[in-house]
C-alpha positions as CSV (number, residue, x, y, z in Angstrom):
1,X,17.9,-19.4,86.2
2,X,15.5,-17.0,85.2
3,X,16.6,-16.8,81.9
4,X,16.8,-20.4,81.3
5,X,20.3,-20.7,80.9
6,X,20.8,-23.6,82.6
7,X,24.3,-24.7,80.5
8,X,25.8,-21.5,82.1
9,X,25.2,-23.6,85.4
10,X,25.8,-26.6,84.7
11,X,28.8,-25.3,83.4
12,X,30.3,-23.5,86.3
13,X,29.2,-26.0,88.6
14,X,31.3,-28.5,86.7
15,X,34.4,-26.0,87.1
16,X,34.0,-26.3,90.8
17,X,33.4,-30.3,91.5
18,X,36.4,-32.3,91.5
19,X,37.0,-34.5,88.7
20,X,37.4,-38.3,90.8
21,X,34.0,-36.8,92.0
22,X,31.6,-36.2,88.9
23,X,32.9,-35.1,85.3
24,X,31.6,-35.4,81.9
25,X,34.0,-35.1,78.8
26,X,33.1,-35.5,74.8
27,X,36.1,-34.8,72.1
28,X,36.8,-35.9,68.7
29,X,40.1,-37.1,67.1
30,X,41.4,-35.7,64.0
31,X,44.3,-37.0,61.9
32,X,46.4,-35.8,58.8
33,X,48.4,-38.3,57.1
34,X,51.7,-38.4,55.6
35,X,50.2,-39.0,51.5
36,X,51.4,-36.3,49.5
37,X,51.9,-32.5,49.3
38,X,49.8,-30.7,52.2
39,X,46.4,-28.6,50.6
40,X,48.0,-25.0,49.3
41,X,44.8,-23.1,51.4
42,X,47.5,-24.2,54.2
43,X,50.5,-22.7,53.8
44,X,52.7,-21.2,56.5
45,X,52.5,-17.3,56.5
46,X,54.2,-15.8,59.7
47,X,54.6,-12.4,60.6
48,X,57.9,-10.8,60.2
49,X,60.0,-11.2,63.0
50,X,58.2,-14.7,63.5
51,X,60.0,-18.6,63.1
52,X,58.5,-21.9,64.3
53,X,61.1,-24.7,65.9
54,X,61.3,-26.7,69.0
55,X,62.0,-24.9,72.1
56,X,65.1,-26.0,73.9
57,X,65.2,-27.3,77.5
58,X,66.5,-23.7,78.5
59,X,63.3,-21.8,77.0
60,X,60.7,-24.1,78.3
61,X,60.4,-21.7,81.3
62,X,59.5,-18.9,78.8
63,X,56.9,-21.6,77.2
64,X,55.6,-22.2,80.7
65,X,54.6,-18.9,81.1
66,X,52.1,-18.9,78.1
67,X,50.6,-21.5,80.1
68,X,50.3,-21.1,83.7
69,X,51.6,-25.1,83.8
70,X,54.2,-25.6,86.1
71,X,58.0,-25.9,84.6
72,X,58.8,-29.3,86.3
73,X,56.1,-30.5,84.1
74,X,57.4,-29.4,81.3
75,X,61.0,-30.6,82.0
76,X,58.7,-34.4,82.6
77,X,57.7,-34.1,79.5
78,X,60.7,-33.0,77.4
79,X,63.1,-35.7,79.4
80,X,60.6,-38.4,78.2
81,X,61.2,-37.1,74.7
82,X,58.0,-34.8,73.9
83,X,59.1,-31.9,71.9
84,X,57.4,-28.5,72.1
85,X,57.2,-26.9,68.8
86,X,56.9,-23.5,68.9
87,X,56.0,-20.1,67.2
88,X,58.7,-17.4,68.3
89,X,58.5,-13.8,68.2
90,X,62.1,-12.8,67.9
91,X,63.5,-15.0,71.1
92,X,60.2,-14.8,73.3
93,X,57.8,-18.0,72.7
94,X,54.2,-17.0,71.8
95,X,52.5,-20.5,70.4
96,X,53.3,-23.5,71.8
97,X,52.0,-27.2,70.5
98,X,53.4,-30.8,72.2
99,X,53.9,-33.5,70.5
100,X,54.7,-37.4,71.5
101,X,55.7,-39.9,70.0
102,X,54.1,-43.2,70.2
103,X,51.3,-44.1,72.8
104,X,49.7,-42.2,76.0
105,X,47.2,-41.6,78.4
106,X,45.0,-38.7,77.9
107,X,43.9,-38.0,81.4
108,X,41.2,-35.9,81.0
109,X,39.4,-37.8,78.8
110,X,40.5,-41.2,80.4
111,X,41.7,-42.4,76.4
112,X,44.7,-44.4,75.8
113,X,46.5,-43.6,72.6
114,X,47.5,-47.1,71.0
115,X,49.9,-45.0,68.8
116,X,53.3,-46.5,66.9
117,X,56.5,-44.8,66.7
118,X,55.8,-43.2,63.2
119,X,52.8,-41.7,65.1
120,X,52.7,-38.5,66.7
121,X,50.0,-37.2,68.8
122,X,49.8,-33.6,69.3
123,X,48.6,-31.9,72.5
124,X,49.3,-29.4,75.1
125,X,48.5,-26.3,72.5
126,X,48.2,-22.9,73.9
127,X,48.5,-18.9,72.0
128,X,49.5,-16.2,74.5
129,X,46.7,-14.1,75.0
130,X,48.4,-11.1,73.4
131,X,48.9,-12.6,70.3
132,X,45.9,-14.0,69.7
133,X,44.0,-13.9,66.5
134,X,47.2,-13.7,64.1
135,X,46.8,-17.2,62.9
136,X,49.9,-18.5,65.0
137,X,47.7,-21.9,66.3
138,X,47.2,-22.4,62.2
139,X,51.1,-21.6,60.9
140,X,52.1,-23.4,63.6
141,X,50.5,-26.5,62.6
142,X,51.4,-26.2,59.3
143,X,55.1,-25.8,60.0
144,X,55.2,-28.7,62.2
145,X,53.2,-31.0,60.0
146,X,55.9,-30.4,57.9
147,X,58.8,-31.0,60.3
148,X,57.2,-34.0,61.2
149,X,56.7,-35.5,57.7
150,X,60.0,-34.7,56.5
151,X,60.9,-36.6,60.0
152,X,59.7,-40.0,58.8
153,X,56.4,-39.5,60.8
154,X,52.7,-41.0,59.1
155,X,50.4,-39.4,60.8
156,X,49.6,-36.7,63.1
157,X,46.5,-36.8,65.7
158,X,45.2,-34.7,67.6
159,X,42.4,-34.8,70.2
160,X,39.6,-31.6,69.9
161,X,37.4,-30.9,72.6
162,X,33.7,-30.3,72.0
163,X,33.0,-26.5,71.7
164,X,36.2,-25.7,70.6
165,X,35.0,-23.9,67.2
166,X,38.0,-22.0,66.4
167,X,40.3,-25.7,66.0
168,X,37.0,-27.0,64.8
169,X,37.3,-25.0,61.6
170,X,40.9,-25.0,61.3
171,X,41.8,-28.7,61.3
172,X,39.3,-29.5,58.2
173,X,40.9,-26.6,56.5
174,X,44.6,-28.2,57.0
175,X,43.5,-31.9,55.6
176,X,42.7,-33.1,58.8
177,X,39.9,-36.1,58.7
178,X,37.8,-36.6,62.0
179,X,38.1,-40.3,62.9
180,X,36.8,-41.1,66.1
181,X,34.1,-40.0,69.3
182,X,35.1,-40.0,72.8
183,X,33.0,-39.8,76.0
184,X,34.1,-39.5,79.3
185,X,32.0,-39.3,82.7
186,X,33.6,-40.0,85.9
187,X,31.3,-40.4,89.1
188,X,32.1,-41.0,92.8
189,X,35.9,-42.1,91.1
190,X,34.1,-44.5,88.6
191,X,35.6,-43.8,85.0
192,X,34.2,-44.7,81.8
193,X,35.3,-44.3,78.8
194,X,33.6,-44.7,74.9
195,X,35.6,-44.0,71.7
196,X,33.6,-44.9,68.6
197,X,35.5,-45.3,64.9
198,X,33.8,-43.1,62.5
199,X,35.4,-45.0,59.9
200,X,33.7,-48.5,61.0
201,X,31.2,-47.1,63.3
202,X,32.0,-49.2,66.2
203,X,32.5,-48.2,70.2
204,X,34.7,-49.4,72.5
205,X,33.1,-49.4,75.9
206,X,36.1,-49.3,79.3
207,X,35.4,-48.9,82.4
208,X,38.1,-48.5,85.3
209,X,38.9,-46.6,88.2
210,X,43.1,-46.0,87.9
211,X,44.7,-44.5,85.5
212,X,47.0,-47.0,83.3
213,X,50.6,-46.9,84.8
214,X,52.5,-48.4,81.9
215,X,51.8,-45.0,79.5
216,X,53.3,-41.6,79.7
217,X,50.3,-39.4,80.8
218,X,49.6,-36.4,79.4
């Protein structure tokens, strides 16, 4: 307080307070569409010894561990047909990235994803801390871009949260367009929710208290 710092604060107060009782959320959504041959700034150049493909059921354990997330959520999520696409280091998983197909829930900001089937929102991305700083967040993204493209998929999203600098710079760099706003506050278990189109400038205003429970949650 003496300093003036009072985002520090606010911030590590937030950590603390449970969510149903007060929590503020902003995030921006990002696309990249299936229209041509991807920007040559983004090619895929891994370090030797290094492949991206989706992690079987067997290795998400391994994945899980980059994570901290408990395994029996990443078995929900594979048996409901989410696919983790990974960065490997030899056999052991060091970049992980989700991806669903269709629409969700996105608990945390309290948005629901009105995707299609040829949609495929990606989510869930995490870099062991080791390997950090080698670019594996960026190859990765490249190399399942193009796994999902060559799939029959038209378009990739993927939701950033405000303050995240590092994706920040990387998506623009890849061909990703931001495309929409969101805010989220929740207080005393009162949720509301504002997404606003960048493309028409228009906001969507919900307000609610469960969480939908005809989408997969994420």
């Amino acid at each position: 307080m003496r300093t003036g710092r009072f985002g520090k604060i606010a911030n590590t107060l937030g950590e603390r307070t449970p969510w149903w009782l007060c929590h503020c959320g902003k995030a921006s959504l990002w696309e990249l569409r299936n229209v041509g041959p991807m920007p040559a700034r983004s090619e895929s150049v891994l370090a030797f010894g290094h492949s991206c493909r989706p992690a079987s059921r067997e290795e998400l354990p391994a994945c899980c561990r980059i994570t901290g997330i408990d395994v029996h959520e990443y078995y929900r999520r594979f048996d409901a047909g989410d696919v983790c696409f990974s960065v490997f280091a030899q056999d052991r998983p060091v970049n992980i990235d989700w991806e669903r197909s269709g629409a969700c829930y996105v608990r945390g900001m309290g948005y629901g994803h009105n995707g299609v089937a040829a949609d495929k929102y990606v989510y869930g991305i995490m870099t062991d801390s080791a390997e950090r700083g080698k670019g594996l967040y960026k190859n990765c993204l490249v190399n399942l871009s193009a796994h999902l493209f060559a799939g029959g998929a038209e378009r990739i999203v993927q939701m950033v949260a405000e303050g995240n600098t590092p994706v920040l710079g990387t998506l623009p760099r890849l061909g990703y367009k931001k495309t929409h706003d969101i805010r989220h506050t929740v207080v005393l278990g009162i949720k509301r929710t504002s997404v606003t189109d960048l493309t028409s400038d228009q906001t969507v205003v919900r307000w609610f208290v469960f969480n939908p429970n005809n989408r997969f949650v994420i």
